[in-house]
N, C-alpha and C positions, 0 to 999 in steps of 0.2 A: 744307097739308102741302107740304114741301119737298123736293126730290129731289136728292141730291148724289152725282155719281160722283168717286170717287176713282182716280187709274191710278195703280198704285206700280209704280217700275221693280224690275227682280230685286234689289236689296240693298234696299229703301228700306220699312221697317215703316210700320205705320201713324202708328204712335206717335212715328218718326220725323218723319215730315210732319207730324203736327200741328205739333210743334216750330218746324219749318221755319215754316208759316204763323205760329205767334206769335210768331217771331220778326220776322217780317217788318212786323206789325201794331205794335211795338215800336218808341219811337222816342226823342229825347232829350226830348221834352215827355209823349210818352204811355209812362208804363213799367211795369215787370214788377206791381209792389204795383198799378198803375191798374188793368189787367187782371186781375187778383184779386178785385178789391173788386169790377168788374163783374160779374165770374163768380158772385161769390158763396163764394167758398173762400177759406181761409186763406192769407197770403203763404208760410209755409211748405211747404206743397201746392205751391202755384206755383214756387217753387224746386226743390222735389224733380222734379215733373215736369222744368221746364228745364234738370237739369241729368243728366234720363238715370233715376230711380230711379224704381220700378216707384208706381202711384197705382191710387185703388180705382174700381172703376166708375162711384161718383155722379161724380166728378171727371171723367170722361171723357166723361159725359151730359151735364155745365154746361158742358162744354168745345166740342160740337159744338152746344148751344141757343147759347151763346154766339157761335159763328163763323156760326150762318148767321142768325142775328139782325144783328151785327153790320154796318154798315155798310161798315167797312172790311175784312170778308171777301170780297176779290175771289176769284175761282175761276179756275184758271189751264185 
């Protein structure tokens, strides 16, 4: 088991941050359909998340299996 704290400043949603991290994890050789495929969800899902519109719980689940699996989920 994994224990991850998150500290959101007063404007900054959760949901925000994720964003922020996968953007961050995003690069010109690893991109948005890479991290899909990884996740396990549709690129579409993945669009709708990164671009702000609202995504269902499983997506949010593979989202954080995802980042604290992943390697390159540093923790700030």
């Amino acid at each position: 088991m994994t224990d991850l704290n998150i500290n959101l400043n007063d404007h900054k949603t959760l949901t925000a941050w994720m964003r922020s991290e996968s953007k961050k994890m995003l690069s010109k050789r690893y991109k948005q359909t890479h991290m899909a495929e990884d996740m396990g969800v549709s690129d579409a899902m993945m669009s709708r998340f990164m671009r702000g519109h609202p995504v269902n719980e499983k997506f949010i689940n593979k989202w954080f299996d995802f980042f604290v699996s992943s390697s390159c989920g540093v923790l700030e």
